[in-house]
MDTraj code that builds the backbone (N, CA, C; nanometers):
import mdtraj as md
import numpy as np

residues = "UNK UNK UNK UNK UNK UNK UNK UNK UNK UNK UNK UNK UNK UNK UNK UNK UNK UNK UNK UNK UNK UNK UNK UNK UNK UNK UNK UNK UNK UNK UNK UNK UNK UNK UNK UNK UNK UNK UNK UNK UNK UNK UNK UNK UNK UNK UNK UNK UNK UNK UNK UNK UNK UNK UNK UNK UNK UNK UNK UNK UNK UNK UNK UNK UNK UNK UNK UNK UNK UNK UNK UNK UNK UNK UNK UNK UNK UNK UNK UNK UNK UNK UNK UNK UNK UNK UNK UNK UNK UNK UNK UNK UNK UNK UNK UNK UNK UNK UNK UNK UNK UNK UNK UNK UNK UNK UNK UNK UNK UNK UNK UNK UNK UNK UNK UNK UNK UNK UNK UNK UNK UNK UNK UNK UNK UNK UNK UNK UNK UNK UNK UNK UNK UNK UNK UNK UNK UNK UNK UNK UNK UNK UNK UNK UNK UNK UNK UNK UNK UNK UNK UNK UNK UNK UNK UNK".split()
xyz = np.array([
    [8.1998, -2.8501, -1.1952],
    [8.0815, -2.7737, -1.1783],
    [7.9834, -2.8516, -1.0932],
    [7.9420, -2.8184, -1.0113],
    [7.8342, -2.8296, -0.9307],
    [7.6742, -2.8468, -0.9607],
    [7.5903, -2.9686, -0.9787],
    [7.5405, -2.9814, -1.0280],
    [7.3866, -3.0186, -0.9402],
    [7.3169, -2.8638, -0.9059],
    [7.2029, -2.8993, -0.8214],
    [7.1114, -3.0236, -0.8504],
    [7.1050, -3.0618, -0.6945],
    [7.0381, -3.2004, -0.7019],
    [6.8943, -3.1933, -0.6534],
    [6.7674, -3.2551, -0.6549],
    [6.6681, -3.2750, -0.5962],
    [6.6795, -3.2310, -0.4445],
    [6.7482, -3.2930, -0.4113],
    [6.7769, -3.2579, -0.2319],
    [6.7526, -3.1499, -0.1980],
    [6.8239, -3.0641, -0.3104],
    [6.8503, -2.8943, -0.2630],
    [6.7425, -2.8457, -0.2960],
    [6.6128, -2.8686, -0.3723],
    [6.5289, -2.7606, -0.3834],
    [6.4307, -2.7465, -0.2319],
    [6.3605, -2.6444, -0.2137],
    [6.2884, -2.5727, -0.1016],
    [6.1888, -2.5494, -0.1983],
    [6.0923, -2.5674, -0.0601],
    [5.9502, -2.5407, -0.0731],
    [5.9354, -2.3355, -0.1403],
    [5.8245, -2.3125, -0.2279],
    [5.8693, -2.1630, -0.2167],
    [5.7684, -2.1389, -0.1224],
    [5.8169, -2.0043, -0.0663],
    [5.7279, -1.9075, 0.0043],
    [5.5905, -1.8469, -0.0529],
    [5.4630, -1.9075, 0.0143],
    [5.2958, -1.8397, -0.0895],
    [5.2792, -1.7329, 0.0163],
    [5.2263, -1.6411, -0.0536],
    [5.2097, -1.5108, 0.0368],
    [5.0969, -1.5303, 0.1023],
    [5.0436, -1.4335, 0.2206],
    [4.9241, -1.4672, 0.2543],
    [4.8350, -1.4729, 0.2623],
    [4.7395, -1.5373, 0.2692],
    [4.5644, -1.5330, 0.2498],
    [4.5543, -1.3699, 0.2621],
    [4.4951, -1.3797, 0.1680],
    [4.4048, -1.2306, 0.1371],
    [4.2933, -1.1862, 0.2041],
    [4.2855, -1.0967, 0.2638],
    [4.2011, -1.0393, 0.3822],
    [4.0472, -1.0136, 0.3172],
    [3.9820, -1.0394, 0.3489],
    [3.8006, -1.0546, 0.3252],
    [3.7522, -0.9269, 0.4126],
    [3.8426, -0.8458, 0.4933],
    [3.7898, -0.7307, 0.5073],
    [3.8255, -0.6353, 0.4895],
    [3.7433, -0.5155, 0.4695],
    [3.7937, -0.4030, 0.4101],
    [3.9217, -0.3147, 0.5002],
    [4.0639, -0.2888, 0.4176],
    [4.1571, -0.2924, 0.4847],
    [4.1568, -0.1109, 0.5077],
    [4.0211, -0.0395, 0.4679],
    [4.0673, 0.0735, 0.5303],
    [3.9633, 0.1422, 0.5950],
    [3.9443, 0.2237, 0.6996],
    [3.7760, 0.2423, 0.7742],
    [3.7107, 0.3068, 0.6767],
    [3.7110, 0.3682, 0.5700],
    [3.6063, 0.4268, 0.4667],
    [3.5317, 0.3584, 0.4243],
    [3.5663, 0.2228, 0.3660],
    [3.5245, 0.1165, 0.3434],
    [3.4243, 0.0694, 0.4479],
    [3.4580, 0.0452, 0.5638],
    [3.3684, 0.0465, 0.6826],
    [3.2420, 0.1238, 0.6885],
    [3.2951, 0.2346, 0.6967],
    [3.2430, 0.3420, 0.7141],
    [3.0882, 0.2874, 0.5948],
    [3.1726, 0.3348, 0.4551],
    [3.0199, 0.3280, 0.3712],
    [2.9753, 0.2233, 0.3726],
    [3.0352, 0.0498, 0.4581],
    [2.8821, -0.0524, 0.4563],
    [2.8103, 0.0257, 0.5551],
    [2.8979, 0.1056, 0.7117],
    [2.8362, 0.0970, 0.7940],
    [2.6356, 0.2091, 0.7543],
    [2.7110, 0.2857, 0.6748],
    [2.5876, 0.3733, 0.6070],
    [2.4989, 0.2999, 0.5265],
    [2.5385, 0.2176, 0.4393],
    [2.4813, 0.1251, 0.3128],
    [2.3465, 0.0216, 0.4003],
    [2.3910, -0.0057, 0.5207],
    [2.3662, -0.1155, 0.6262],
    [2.2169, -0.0398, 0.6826],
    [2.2426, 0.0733, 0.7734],
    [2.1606, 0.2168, 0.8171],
    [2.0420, 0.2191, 0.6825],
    [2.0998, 0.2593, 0.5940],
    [1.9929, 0.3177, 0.5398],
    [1.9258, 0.1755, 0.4565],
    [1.9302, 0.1013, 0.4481],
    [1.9084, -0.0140, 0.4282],
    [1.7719, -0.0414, 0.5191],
    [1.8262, -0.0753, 0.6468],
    [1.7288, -0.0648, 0.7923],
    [1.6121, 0.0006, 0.7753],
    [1.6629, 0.1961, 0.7517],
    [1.5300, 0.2422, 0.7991],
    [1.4583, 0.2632, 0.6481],
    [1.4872, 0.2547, 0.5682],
    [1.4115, 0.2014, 0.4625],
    [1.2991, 0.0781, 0.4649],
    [1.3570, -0.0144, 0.5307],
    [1.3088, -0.1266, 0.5476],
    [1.1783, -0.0841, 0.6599],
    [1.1940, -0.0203, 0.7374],
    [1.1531, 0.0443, 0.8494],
    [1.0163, 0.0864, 0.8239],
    [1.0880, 0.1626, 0.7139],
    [0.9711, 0.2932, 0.6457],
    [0.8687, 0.1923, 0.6009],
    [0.9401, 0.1337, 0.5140],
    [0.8427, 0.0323, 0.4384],
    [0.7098, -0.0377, 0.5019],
    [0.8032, -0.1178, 0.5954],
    [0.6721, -0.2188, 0.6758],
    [0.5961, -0.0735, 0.7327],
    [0.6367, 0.0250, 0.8283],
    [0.5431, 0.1063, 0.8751],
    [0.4253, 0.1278, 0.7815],
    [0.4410, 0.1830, 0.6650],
    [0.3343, 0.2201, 0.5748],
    [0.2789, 0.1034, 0.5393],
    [0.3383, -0.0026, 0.5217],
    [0.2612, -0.1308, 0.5233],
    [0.1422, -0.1776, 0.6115],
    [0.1862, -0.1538, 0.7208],
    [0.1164, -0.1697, 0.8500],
    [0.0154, -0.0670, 0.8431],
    [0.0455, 0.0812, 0.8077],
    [-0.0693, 0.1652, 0.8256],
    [-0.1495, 0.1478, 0.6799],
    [-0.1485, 0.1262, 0.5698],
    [-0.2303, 0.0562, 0.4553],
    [-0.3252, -0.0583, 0.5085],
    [-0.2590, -0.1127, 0.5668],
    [-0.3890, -0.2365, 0.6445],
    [-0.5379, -0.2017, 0.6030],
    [-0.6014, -0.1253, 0.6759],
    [-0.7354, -0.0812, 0.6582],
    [-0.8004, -0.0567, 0.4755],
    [-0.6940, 0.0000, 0.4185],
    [-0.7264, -0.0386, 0.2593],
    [-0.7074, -0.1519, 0.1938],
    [-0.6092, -0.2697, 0.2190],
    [-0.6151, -0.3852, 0.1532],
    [-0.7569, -0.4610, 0.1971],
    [-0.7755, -0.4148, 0.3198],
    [-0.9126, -0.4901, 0.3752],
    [-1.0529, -0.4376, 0.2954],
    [-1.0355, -0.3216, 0.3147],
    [-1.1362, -0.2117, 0.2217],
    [-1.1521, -0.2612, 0.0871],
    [-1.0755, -0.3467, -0.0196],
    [-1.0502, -0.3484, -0.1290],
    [-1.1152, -0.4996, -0.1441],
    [-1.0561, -0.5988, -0.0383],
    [-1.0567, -0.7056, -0.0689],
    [-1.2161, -0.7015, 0.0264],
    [-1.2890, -0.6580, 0.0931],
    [-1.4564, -0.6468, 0.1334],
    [-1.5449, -0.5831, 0.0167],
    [-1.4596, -0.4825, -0.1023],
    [-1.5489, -0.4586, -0.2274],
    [-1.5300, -0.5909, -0.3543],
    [-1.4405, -0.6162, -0.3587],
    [-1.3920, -0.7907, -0.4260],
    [-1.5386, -0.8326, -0.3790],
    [-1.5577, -0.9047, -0.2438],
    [-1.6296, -0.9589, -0.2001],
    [-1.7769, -0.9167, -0.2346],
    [-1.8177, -0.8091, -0.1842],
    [-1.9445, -0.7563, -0.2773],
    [-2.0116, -0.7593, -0.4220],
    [-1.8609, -0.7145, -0.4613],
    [-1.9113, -0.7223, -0.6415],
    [-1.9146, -0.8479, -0.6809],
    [-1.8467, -0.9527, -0.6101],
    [-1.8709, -1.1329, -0.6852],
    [-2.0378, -1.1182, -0.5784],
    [-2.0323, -1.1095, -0.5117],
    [-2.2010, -1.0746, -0.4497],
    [-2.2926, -1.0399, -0.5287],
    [-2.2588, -0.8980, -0.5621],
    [-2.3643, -0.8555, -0.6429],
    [-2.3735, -0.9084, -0.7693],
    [-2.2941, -0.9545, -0.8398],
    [-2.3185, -1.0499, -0.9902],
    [-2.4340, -1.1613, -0.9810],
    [-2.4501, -1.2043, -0.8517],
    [-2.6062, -1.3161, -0.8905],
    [-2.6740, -1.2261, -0.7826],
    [-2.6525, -1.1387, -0.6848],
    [-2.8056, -1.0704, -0.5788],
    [-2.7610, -0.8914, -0.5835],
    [-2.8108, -0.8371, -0.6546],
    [-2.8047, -0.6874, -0.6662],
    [-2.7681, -0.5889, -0.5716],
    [-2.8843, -0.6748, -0.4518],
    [-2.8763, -0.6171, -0.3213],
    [-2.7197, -0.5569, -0.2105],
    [-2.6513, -0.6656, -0.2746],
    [-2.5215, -0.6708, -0.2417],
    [-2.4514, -0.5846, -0.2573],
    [-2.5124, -0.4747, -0.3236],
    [-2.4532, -0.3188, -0.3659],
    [-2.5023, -0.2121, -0.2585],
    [-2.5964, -0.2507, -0.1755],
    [-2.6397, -0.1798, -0.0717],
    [-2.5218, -0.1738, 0.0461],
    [-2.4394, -0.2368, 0.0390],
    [-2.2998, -0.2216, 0.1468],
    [-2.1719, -0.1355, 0.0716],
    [-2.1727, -0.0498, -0.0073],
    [-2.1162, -0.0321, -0.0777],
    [-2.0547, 0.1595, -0.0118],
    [-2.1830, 0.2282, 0.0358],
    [-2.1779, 0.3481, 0.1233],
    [-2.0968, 0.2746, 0.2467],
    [-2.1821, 0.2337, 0.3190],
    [-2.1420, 0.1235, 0.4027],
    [-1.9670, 0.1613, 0.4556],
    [-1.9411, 0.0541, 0.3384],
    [-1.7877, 0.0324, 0.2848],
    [-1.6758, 0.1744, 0.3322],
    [-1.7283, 0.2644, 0.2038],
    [-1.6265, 0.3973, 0.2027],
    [-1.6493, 0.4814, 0.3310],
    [-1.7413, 0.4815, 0.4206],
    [-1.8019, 0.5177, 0.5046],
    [-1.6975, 0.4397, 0.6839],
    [-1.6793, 0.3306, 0.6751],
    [-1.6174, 0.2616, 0.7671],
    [-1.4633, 0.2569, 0.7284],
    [-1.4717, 0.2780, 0.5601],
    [-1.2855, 0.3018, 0.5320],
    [-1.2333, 0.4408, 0.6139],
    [-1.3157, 0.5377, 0.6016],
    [-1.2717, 0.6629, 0.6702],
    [-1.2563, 0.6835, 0.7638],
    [-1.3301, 0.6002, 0.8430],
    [-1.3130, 0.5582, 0.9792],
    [-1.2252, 0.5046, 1.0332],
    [-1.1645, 0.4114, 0.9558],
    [-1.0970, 0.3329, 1.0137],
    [-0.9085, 0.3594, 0.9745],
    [-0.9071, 0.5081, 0.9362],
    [-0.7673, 0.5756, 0.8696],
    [-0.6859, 0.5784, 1.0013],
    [-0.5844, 0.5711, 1.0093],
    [-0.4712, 0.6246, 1.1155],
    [-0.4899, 0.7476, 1.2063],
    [-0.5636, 0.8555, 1.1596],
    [-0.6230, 0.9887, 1.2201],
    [-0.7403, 0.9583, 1.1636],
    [-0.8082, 0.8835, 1.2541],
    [-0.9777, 0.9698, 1.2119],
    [-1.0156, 1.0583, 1.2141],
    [-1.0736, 1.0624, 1.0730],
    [-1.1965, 1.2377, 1.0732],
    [-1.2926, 1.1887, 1.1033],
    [-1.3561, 1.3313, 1.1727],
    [-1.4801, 1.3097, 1.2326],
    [-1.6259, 1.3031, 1.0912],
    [-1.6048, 1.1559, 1.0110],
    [-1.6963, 1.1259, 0.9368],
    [-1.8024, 1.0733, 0.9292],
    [-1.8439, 1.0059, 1.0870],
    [-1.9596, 0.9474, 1.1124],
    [-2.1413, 1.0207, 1.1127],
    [-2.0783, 1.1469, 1.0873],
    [-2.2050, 1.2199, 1.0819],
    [-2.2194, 1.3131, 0.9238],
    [-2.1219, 1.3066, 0.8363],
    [-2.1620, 1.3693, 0.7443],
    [-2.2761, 1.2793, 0.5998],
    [-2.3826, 1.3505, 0.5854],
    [-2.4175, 1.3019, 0.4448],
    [-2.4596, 1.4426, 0.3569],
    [-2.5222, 1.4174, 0.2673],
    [-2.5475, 1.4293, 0.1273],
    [-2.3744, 1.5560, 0.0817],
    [-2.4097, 1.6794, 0.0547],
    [-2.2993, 1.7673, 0.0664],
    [-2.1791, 1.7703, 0.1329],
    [-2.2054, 1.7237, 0.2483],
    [-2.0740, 1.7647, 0.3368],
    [-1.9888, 1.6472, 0.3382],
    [-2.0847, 1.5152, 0.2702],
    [-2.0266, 1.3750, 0.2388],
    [-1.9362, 1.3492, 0.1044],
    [-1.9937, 1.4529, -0.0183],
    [-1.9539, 1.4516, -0.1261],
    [-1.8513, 1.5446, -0.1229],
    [-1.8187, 1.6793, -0.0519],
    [-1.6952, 1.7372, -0.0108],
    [-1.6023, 1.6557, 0.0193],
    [-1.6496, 1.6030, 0.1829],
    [-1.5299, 1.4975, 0.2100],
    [-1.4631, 1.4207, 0.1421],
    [-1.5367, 1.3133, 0.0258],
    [-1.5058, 1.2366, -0.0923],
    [-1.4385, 1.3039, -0.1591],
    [-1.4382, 1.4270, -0.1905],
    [-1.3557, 1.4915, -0.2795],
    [-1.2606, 1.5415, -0.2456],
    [-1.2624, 1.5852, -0.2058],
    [-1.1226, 1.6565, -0.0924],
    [-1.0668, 1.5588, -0.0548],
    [-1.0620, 1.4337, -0.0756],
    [-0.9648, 1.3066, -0.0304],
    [-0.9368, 1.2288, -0.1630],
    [-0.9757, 1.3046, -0.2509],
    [-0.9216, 1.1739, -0.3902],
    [-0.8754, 1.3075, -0.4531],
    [-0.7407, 1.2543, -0.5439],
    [-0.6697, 1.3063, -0.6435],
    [-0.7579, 1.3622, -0.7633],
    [-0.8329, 1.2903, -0.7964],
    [-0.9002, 1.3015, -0.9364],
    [-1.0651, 1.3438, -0.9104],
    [-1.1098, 1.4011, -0.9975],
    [-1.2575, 1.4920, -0.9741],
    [-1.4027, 1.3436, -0.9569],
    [-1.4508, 1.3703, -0.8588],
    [-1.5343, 1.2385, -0.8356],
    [-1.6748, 1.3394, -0.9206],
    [-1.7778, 1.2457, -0.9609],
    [-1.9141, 1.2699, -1.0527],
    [-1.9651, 1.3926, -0.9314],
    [-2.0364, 1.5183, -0.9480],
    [-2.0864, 1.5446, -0.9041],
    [-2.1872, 1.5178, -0.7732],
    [-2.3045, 1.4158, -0.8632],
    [-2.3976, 1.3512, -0.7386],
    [-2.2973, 1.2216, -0.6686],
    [-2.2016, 1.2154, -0.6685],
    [-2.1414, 1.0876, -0.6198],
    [-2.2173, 1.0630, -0.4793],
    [-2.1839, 1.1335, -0.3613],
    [-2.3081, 1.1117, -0.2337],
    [-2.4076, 1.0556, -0.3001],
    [-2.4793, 1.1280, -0.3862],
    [-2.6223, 1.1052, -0.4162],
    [-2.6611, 0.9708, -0.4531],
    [-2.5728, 0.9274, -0.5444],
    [-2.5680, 0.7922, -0.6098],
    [-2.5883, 0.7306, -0.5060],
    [-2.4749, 0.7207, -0.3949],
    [-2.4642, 0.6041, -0.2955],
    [-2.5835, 0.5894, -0.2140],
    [-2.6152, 0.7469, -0.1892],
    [-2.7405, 0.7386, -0.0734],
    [-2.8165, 0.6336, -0.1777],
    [-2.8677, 0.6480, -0.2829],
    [-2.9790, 0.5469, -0.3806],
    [-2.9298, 0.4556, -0.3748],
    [-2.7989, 0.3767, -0.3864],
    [-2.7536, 0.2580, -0.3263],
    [-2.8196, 0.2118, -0.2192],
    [-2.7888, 0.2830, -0.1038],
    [-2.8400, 0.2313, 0.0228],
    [-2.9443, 0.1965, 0.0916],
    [-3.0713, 0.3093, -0.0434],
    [-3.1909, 0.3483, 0.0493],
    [-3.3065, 0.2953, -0.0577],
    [-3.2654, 0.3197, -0.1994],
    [-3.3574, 0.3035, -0.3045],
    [-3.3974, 0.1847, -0.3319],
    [-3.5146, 0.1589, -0.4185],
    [-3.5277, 0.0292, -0.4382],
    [-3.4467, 0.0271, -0.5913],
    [-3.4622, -0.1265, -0.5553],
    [-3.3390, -0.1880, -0.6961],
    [-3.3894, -0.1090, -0.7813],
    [-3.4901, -0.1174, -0.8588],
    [-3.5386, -0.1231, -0.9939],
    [-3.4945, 0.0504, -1.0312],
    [-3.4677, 0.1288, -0.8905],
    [-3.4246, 0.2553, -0.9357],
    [-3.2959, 0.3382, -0.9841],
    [-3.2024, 0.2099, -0.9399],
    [-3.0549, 0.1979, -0.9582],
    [-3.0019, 0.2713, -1.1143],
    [-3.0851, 0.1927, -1.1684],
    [-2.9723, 0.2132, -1.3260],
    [-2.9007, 0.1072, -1.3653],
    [-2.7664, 0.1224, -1.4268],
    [-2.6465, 0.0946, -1.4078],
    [-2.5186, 0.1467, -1.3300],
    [-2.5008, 0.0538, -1.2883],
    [-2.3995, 0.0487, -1.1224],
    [-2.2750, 0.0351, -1.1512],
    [-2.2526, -0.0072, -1.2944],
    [-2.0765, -0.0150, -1.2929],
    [-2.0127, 0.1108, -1.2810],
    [-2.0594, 0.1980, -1.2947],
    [-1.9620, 0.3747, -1.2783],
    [-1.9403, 0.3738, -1.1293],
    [-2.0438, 0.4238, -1.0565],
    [-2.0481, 0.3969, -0.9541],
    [-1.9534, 0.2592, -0.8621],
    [-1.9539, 0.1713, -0.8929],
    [-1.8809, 0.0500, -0.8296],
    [-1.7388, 0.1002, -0.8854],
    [-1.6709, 0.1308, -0.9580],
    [-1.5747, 0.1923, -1.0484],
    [-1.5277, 0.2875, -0.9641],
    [-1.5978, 0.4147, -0.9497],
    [-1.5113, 0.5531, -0.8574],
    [-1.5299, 0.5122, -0.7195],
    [-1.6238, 0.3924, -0.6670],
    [-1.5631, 0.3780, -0.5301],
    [-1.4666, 0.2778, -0.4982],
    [-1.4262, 0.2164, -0.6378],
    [-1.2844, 0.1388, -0.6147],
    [-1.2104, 0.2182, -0.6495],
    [-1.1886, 0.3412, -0.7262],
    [-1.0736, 0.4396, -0.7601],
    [-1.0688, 0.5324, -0.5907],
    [-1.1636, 0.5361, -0.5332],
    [-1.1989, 0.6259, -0.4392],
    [-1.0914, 0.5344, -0.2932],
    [-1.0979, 0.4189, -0.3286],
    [-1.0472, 0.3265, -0.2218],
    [-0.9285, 0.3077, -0.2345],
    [-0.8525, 0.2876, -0.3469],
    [-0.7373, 0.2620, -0.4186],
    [-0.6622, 0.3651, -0.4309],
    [-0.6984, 0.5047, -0.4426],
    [-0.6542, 0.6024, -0.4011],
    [-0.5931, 0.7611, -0.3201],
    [-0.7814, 0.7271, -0.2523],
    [-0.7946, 0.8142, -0.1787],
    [-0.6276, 0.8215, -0.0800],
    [-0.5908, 0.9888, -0.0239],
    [-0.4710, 1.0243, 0.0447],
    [-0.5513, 1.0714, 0.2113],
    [-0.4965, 1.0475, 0.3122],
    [-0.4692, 1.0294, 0.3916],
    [-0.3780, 1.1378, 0.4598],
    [-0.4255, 1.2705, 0.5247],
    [-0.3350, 1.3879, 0.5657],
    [-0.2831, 1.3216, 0.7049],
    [-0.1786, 1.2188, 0.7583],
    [-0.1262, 1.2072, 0.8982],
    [-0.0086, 1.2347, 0.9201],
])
top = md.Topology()
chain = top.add_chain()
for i, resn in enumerate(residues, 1):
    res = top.add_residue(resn, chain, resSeq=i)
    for name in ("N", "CA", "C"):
        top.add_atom(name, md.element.get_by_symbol(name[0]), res)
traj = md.Trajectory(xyz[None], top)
């Protein structure tokens, strides 16, 4: 009997590296979609990013006021000001540089989701024009024109 020796064994045969790409075009196909919509998502994103600009600025110039107004009152007198140059400064401007009392408190409203105070104009004009001592209390007011900023919509 014949008695296999060391000599005789062979290397075995390893099959081959396994392919890292997808071996059929469907596969293709849905990164090539996965990839696309990926993009203009991304797209979408920064765009509206880019057109928000004018409200992060809007937000972070009322920041600035209200640490203002905590030691000088006065500092609430930029506050019309403010919502007044935000509208202005939207992607489609409306023609807002000339409206006050009524046609100011329309506009305000007709651009926010949620029902603004009646005299809201009114308030601000006394912001702007009144003397301190006639104010009141200002936190409502400082309040719906950060809800007013933070939310207000934008028809473009």
């Amino acid at each position: 009997m014949n008695r296999p020796s060391i000599e005789q064994l062979q290397e075995i045969a390893l099959p081959a590296a396994p392919a890292y790409t997808p071996q059929t075009w469907g596969w293709a196909a849905l990164a090539a979609i996965i990839v696309m919509l990926a993009v203009t998502w991304g797209a979408w994103r920064l765009r509206r990013w880019q057109r928000e600009r004018y409200r992060r600025e809007a937000l972070q110039q009322l920041q600035r006021i209200e640490a203002a107004a905590s030691t000088d009152p006065q500092a609430l007198r930029e506050l019309p000001a403010l919502l007044k140059r935000t509208a202005l400064s939207w992607p489609a401007p409306a023609p807002v540089h000339t409206l006050r009392g009524s046609a100011w408190q329309a506009f305000l409203q007709a651009h926010c989701a949620t029902p603004l105070p009646a005299d809201f104009a009114e308030q601000l004009a006394s912001l702007a024009y009144a003397p301190t001592r006639t104010w009141g209390d200002t936190a409502a007011v400082r309040q719906h024109c950060r809800h007013w900023l933070e939310h207000h919509h934008v028809a473009a």
